[in-house]
C-alpha positions as CSV (number, residue, x, y, z in Angstrom):
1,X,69.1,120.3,76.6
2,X,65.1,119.1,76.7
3,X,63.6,118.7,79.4
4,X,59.7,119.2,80.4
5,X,59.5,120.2,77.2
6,X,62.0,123.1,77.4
7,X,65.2,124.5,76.0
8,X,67.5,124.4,79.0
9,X,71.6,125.6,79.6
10,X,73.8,124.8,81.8
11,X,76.8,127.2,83.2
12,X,79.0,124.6,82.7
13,X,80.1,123.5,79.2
14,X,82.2,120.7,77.5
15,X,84.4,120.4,74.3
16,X,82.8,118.4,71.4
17,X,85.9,117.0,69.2
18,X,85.8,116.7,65.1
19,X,87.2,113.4,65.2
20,X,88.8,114.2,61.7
21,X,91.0,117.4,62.7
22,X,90.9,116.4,66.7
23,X,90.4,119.8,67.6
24,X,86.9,121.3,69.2
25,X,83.8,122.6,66.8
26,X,81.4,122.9,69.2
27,X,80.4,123.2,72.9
28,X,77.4,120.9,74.9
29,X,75.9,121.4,78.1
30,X,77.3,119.8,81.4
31,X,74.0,118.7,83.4
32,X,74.1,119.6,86.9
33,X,72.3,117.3,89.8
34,X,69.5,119.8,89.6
35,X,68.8,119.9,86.3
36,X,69.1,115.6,86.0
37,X,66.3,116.6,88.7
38,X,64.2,118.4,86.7
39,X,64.2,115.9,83.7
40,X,63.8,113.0,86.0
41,X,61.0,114.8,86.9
42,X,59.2,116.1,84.2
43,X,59.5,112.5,83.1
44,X,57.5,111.1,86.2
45,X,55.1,114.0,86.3
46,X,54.2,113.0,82.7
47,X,53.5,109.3,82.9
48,X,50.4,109.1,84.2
49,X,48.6,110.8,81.4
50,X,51.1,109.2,78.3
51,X,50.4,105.6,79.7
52,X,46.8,106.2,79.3
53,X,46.4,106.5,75.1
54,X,48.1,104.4,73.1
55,X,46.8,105.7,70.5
56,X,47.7,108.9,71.1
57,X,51.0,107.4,71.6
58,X,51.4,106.3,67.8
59,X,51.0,109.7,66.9
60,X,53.2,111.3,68.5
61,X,55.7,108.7,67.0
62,X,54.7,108.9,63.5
63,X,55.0,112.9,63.6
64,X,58.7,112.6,65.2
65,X,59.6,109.9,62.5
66,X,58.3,112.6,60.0
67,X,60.1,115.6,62.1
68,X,63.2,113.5,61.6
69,X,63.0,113.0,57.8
70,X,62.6,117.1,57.5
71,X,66.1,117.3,58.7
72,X,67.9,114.3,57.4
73,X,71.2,116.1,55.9
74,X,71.5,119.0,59.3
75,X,71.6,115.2,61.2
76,X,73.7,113.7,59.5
77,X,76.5,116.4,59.3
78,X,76.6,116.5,63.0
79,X,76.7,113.2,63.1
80,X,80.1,112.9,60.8
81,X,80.8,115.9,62.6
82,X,81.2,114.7,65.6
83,X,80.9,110.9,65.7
84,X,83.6,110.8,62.1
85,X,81.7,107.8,59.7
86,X,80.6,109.3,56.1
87,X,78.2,111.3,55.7
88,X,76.2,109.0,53.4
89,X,76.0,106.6,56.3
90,X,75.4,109.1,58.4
91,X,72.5,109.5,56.7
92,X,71.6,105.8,56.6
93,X,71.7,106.0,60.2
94,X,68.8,109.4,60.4
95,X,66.7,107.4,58.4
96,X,66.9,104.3,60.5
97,X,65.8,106.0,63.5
98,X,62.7,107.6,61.6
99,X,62.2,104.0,60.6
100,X,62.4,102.4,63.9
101,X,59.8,105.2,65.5
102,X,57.5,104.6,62.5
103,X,57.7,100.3,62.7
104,X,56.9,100.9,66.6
105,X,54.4,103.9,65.7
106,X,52.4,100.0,63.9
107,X,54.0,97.6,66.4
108,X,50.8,96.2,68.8
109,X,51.0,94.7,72.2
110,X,48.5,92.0,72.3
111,X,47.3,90.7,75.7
112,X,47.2,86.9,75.9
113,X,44.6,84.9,77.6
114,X,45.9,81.8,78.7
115,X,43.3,80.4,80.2
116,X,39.8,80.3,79.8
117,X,36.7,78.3,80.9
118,X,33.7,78.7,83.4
119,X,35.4,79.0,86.5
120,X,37.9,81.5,85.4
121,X,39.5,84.0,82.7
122,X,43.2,84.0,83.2
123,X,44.7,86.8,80.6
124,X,48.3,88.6,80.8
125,X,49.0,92.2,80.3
126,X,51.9,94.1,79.3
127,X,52.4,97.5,81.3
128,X,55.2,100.4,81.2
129,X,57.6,100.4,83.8
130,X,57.6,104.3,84.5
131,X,60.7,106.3,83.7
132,X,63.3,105.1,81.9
133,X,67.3,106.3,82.2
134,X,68.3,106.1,78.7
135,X,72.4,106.3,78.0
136,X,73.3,105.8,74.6
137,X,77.4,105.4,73.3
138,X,78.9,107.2,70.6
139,X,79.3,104.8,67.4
140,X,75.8,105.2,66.5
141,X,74.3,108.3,68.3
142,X,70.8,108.2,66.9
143,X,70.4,105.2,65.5
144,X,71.0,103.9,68.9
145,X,69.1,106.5,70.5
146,X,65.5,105.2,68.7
147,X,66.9,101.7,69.6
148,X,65.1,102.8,73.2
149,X,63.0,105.8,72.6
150,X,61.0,103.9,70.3
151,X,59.9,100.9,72.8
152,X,60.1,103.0,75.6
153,X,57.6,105.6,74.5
154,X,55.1,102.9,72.7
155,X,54.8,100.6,75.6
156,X,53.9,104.3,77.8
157,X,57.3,105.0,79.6
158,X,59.1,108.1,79.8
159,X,62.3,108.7,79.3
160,X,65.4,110.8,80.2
161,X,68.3,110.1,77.3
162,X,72.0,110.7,78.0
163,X,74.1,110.8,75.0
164,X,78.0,109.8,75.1
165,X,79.8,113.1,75.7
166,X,81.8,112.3,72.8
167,X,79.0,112.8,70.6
168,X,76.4,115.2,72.2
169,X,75.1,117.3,69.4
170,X,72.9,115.1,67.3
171,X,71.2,114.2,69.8
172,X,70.8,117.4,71.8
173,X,69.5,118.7,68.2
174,X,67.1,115.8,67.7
175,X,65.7,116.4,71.4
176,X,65.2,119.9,70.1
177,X,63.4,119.1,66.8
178,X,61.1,116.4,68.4
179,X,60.0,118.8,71.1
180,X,56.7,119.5,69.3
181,X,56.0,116.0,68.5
182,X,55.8,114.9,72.5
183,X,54.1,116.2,75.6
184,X,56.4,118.1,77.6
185,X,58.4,115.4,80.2
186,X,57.7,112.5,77.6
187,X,60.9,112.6,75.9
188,X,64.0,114.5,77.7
189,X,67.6,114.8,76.4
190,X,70.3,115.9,78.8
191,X,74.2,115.8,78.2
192,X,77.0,115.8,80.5
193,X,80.4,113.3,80.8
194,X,80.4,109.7,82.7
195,X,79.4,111.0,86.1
196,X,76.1,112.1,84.7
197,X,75.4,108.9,83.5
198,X,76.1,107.3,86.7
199,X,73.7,110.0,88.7
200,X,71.3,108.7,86.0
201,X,71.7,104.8,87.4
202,X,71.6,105.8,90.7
203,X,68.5,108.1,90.6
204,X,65.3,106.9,92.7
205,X,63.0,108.1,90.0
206,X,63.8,105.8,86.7
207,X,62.3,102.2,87.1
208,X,64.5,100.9,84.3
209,X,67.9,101.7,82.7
210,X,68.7,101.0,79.0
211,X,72.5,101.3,78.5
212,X,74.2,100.4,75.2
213,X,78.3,100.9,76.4
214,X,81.2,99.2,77.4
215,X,81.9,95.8,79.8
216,X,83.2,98.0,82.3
217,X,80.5,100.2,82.5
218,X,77.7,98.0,81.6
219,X,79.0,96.6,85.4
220,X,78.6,100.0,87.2
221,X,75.2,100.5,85.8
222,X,74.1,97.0,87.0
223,X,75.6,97.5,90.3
224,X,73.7,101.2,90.6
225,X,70.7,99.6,89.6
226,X,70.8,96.3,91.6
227,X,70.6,98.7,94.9
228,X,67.3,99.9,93.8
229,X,66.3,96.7,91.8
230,X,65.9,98.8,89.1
231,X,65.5,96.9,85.5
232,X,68.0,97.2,82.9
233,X,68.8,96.1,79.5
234,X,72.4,95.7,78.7
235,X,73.8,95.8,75.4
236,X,77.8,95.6,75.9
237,X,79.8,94.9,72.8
238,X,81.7,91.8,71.7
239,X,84.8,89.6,70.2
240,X,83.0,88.8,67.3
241,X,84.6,85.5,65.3
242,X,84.2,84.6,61.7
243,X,84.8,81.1,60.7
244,X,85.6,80.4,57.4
245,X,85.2,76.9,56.2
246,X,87.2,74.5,53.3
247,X,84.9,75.5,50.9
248,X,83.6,79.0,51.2
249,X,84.1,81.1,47.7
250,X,87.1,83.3,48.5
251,X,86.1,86.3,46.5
252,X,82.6,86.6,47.9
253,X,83.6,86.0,51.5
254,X,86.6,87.9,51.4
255,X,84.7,91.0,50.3
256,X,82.0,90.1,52.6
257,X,84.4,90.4,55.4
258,X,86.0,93.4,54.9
259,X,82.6,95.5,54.6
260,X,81.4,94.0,57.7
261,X,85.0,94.3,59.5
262,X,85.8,97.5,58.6
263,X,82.1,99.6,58.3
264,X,82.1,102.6,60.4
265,X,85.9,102.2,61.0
266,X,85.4,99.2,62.9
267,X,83.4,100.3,65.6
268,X,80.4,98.1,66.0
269,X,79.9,95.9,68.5
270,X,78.7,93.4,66.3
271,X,81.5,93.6,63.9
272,X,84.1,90.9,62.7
273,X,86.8,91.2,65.1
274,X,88.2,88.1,64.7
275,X,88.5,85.7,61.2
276,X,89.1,81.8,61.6
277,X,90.3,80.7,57.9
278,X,91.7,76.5,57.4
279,X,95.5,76.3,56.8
280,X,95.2,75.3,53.6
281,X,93.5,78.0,52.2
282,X,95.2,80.8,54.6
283,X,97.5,82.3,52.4
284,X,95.2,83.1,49.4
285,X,92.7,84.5,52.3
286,X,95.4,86.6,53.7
287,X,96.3,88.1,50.1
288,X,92.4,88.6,49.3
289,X,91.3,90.3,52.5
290,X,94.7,93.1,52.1
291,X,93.5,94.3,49.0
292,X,90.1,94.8,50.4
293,X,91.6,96.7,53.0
294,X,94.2,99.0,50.9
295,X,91.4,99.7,48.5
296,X,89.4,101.8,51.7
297,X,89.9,105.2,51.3
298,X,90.5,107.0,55.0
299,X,89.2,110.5,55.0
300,X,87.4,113.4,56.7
301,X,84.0,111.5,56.6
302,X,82.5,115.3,55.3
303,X,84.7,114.5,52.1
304,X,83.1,112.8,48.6
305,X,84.4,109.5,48.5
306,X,85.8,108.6,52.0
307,X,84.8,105.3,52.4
308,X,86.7,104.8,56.1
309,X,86.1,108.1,58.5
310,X,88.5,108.6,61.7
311,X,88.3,106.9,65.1
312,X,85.9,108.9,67.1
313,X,87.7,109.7,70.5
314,X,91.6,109.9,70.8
315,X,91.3,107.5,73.4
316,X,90.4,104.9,71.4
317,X,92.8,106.0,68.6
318,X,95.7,105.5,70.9
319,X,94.0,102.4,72.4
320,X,94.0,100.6,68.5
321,X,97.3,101.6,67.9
322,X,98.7,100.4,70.9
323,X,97.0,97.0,70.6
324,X,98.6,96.9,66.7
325,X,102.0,97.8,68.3
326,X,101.3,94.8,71.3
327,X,100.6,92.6,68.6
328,X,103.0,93.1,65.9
329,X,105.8,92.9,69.2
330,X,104.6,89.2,69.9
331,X,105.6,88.1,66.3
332,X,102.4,89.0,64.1
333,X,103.1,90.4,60.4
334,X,100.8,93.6,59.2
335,X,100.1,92.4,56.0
336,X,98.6,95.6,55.3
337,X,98.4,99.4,57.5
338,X,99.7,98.6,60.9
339,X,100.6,102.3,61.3
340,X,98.5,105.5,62.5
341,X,98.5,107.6,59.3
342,X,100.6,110.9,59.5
343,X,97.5,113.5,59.4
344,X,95.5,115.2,62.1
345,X,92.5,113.8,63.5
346,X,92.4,110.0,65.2
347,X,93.4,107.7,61.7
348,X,94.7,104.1,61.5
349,X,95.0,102.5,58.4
350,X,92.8,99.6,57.9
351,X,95.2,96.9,59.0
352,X,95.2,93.1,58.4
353,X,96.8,91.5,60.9
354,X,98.4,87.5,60.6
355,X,100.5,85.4,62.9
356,X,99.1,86.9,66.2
357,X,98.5,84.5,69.1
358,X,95.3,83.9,71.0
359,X,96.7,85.5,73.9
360,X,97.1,88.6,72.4
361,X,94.5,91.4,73.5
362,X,94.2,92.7,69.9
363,X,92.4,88.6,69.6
364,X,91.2,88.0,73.2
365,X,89.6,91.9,73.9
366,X,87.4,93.8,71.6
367,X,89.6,96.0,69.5
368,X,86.8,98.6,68.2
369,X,88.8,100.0,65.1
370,X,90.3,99.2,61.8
371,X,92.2,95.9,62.4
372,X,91.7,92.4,61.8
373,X,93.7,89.2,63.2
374,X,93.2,86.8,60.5
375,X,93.7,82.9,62.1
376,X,94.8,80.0,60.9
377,X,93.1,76.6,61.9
378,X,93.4,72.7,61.4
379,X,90.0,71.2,61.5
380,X,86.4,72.7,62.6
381,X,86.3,72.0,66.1
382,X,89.5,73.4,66.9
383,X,88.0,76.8,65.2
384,X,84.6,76.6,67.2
385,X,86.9,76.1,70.4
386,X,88.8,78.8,70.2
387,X,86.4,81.0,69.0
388,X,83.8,79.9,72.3
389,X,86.7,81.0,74.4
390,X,85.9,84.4,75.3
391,X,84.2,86.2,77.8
392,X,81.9,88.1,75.2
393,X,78.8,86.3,73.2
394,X,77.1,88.9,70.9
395,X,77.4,87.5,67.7
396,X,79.4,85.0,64.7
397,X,79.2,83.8,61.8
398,X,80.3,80.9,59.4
399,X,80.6,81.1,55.7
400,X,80.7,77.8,53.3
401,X,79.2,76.8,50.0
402,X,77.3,74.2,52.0
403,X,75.2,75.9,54.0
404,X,73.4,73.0,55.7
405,X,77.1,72.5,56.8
406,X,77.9,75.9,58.2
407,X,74.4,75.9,59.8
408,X,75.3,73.3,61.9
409,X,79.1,74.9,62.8
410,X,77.1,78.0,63.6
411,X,74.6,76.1,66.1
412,X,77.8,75.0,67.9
413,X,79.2,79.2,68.6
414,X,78.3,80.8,71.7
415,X,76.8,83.7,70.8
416,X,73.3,85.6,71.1
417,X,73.0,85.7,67.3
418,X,75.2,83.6,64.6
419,X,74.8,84.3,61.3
420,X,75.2,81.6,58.4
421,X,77.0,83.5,55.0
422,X,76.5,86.9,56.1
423,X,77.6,89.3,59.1
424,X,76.1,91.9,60.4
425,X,73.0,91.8,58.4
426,X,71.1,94.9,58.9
427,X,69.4,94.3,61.9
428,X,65.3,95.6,61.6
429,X,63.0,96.3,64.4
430,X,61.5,93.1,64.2
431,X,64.5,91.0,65.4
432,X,66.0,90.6,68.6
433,X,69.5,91.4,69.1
434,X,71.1,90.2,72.7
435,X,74.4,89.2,73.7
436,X,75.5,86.1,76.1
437,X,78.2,86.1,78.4
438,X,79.5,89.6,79.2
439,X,77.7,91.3,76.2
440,X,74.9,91.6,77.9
441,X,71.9,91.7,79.8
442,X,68.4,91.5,78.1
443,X,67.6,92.1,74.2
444,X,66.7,94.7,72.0
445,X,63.8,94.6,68.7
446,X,60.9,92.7,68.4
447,X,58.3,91.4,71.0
448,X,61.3,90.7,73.1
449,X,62.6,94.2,73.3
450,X,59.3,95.5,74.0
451,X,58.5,93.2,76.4
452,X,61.6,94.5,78.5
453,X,60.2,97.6,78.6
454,X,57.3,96.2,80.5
455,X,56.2,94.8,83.5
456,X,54.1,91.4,83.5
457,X,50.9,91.9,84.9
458,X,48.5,88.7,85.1
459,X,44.4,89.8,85.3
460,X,42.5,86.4,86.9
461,X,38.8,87.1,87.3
462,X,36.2,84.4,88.2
């Protein structure tokens, strides 16, 4: 682990699983309380003097964005090591985290006057918050990780980072890499399983916790933090839907679909979860989106040419599987996969799912892995209803050759983003992503995710 600046053990340790043989390859440090101590305060003891330079600030950033880029291809095999995708996107995802420290390391924080005459000046400010709790999940280990370092450390917070204990060693290597680039306390990295995370929420020190999870614990982490009225920004997941429309090209959108369905195995929050397709057209969909899907090649992520990795944890391995099995029991058809594939290591085969009802979880809940219900529908506003009836709201998206048309449709989703002839667009630092509903609590990128790393603080002199 980092913290103040140090290498630091624990005598406790914890199995890291190599998602593609399910069996250990390496070992990570349980934190004890006294060590969450330390870090929590080497953070706080290191504010005062990080707040002060901002310019000192952007260095700092630049040389960890330039640390990173050193050590792209040791990142990224830990990363399929441990977390399963390929190791080219692996790779992708080192890069974007040098990117995101680098757009920040250039990123200002104007002040605004607002009012201004011969009685007054009236101008607001933008201050950090103090010490941040940062806990990151393990789909994206570092790309998520500079998803709050980043803002955190440019708008002069410190922060303590807890990666998932799924996927600790990325980012217990990338806290050892940067160590040079920050003062010691400014950036900390401690690993440990879910009750370090909640020891995190519940600490007095941090000001603000930034949590990218699950529903479930997105809840406990706002109930921690609520006792201390702690901030937090909440980034939970969703039920993504797609809604195809009469006259969407079916080759484009159905290849469109199955990239941004199936990338990274499944798991991403803002993945297509669910696809809304007209009756008419249903059956040529159906045939189009299963030879997307058999054309995937499941691997070991660490192998040239696997194009779909594993399922990172066995628990939600057994948790897809169980939710194909639920389904397929209530009458739905696997037109393609429907079946754990008979290897080691956590593998489903990319399954396209038809004739499953609303009700089923593997529609209504977020299935985070290989499988997609494809829907049938009679006219538009039956589609938008049933896709507004879910608890999540992260994003959608509509596809038709008209786009005014699917504009309109995807004005009428409920959802923080909804995309028009695209999905999951690669999301830069510059725009916000938040979700409505139970995905969320606040909003990452762009002035907006800065700003919630900030407190408001309004200067009025006569």
């Amino acid at each position: 682990m980092t913290i103040g600046g140090r290498a630091v053990t624990a005598d406790t340790v914890f199995d890291v699983v190599n998602p593609a043989t399910g069996k250990p390859f390496a070992s990570a440090p349980e934190c004890p309380p006294e060590r969450l101590n330390e870090a929590m305060e080497a953070a706080r003891d290191a504010f005062p003097e990080w707040r002060s330079d901002a310019e000192a600030r952007r260095a700092c950033l630049r040389r960890a964005a330039s640390v990173l880029q050193e050590h792209v291809s040791e990142l990224a095999g830990l990363i399929t090591a441990e977390q399963g995708k390929p190791v080219t996107e692996a790779a992708h995802e080192v890069f974007a985290m040098a990117i995101w420290l680098e757009h920040h390391a250039d990123t200002e924080i104007p002040a605004e006057v607002i009012h201004r005459d011969g009685d007054a000046r009236v101008e607001v400010l933008r201050r950090p918050i103090g010490v941040v709790a940062a806990i990151t999940p393990w789909n994206f280990p570092l790309a998520l990780a500079s998803w709050k370092i980043a803002p955190a450390l440019l708008t002069g917070n410190t922060l303590v980072l807890k990666p998932s204990p799924h996927t600790p060693m990325a980012t217990l290597r990338m806290g050892e890499l940067l160590r040079g680039s920050f003062p010691p306390g400014v950036l900390n990295v401690v690993s440990g399983g879910d009750g370090l995370g909640a020891a995190m929420a519940s600490h007095p020190i941090p000001r603000k916790i930034s949590l990218t999870g699950s529903v479930a614990t997105g809840k406990r982490v706002a109930a921690a933090a609520g006792a201390d009225l702690k901030r937090v920004t909440l980034e939970l997941g969703g039920n993504d839907a797609s809604i195809v429309l009469d006259d969407a090209d079916l080759a484009t959108v159905a290849d469109a679909v199955i990239e941004n369905a199936f990338v990274n195995c499944g798991q991403v929050c803002t993945a297509i979860k669910r696809l809304y397709v007209p009756e008419h057209r249903y059956d040529a969909f159906v045939v189009a989106l299963a030879e997307g899907a058999e054309a995937l090649r499941a691997g070991d992520g660490a192998e040239a040419g696997t194009t779909l990795g594993p399922l990172t944890t066995r628990e939600q391995f057994e948790r897809v599987r169980g939710l194909v099995e639920d389904a397929l029991g209530r009458g739905a058809r696997a037109v393609t996969g429907g079946r754990a594939l008979d290897r080691e290591g956590y593998f489903h085969a990319p399954t396209i799912l038809t004739g499953a009802p609303d009700d089923a979880p593997v529609v209504a809940e977020e299935q985070f892995g290989p499988v997609l219900p494809v829907l049938s529908y009679r006219d538009v506003d039956e589609a938008v209803a049933r896709a507004n009836d879910t608890t999540f709201g992260l994003t959608a998206s509509v596809w038709g050759a008209d786009a005014d048309r699917a504009e309109r449709v995807a004005l009428r989703l409920e959802a923080g983003t909804t995309y028009v002839n695209t999905h999951f667009a690669m999301v830069g630092p510059q725009e916000p992503l938040g979700g409505i509903k139970w995905s969320g609590v606040g909003a990452e990128h762009g002035r907006w995710g800065l700003e919630g790393f900030t407190d408001l603080h309004v200067l009025h002199r006569a």
